[in-house]
Each structure stands twice: as C-alpha cells, then as structure tokens.
N, C-alpha and C positions, 0 to 999 in steps of 0.2 A: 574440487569444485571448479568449476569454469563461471568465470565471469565477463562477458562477452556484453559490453555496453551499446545499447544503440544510440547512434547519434540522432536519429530523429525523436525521441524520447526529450520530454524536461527532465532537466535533473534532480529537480524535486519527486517527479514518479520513478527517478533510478534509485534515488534516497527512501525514499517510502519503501520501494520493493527490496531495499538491503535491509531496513530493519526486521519487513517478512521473511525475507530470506536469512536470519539471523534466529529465527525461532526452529522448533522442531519441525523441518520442511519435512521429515522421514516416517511422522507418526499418521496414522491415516484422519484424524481427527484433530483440530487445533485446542491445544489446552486453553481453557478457560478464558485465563491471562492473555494468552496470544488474542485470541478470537476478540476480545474487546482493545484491545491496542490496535488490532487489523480494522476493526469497523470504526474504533475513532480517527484514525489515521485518513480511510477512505471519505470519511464525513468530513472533517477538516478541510480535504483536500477540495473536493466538492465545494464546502462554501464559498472558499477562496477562486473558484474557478477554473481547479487542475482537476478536473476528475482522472481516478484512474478506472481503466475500464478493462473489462473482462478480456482484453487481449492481450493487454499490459502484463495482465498477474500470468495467465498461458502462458505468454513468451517467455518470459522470466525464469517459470514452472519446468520448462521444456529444457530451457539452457541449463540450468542446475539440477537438474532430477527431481525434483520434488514428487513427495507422495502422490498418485493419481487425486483418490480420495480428499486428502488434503487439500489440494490446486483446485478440485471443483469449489469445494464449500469455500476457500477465501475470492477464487473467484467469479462465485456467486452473491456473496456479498459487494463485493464491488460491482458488478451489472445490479444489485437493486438500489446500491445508494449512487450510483450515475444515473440511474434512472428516474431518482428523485421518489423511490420506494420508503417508507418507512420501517426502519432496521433497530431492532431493540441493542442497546450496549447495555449488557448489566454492571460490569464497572466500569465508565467513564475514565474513572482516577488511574487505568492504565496507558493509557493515551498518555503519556507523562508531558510535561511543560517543556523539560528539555528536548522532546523528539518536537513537539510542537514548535519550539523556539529555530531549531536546526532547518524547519520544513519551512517553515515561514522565514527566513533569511534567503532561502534558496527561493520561494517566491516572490520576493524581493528585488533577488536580483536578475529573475528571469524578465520584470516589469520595467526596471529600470531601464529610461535613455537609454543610446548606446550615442558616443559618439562618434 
C-alpha cells in the first residue's frame, strides 16, 4: 500500500481518510459498519467545517487502489453530506467517541493560533 500524503490536505481529512482506508477498501461494497462510520465521520466533519469532498476520498482511492465500486459509493456520500444533502446513518454508534475525540483534536489544532 502506498501512502503518499498531500500537503495541501488538513490533517484531520488525512486522518479521516486513514481510518477509510483501514476498512475493506478491496470489497466492492462497504459493509454495513464501515458505511455508517464513513457517513458519521463525513457528517462530523462537515459540521465542524472540514468537509471532505469527493476529490479527497478519489485521491486517496486512486493512491492506494481501492475498489472502483467501493470509492464511488464512499465517495458519494461525501459529495451529498458536503453538499448539505440529507444522508441516512443507520448506526450512528459506529462513528465511535474515540475516532470522534482524535478528529476533533486534529481540528483543534488546525484552528489554533500559530505563533
């Protein structure tokens, strides 16, 4: 696997897209699991004011091979929840606290002063 960082990227969309790219990027469908951690992660992200957008999840997709099929449907959901589309999660509760706590540090310190 190649993992080839951009620098014009936040880090919080590089973190996001490592825990996408941590699920089965190779099955043409995202399991269940995945599929609702991917849309809470993308909604999160979003409120906070990092949306990640459909070129984001491509790039990413493209760098590490991920399944065609797969890369469309994750993102595609990311181009409807940047688009301020309404996106069903049927389980929230994969979204876990800790991915949320790690993504939110990283927005933290993307905000913060510099000196």
């Amino acid at each position: 696997m190649v993992n080839i960082k951009d620098k014009n990227m936040p880090a919080v969309i590089e973190k996001a897209l490592d825990y996408i790219g941590g699920m089965n990027t190779s099955a043409s469908t995202p399991h269940s699991m995945d599929e609702s951690t991917a849309k809470g992660i993308f909604k999160y992200l979003k409120e906070v004011g990092i949306p990640v957008s459909e070129a984001d999840v491509t790039a990413r997709a493209s760098q590490e091979g991920w399944n065609t099929e797969f890369t469309k449907k994750v993102a595609g959901w990311a181009a409807k929840i940047e688009s301020g589309d309404r996106v069903l999660i049927k389980n929230p509760e994969y979204f876990s606290s800790y991915m949320q706590e790690q993504l939110g540090a990283l927005v933290q310190a993307e905000h913060s002063p510099t000196e």
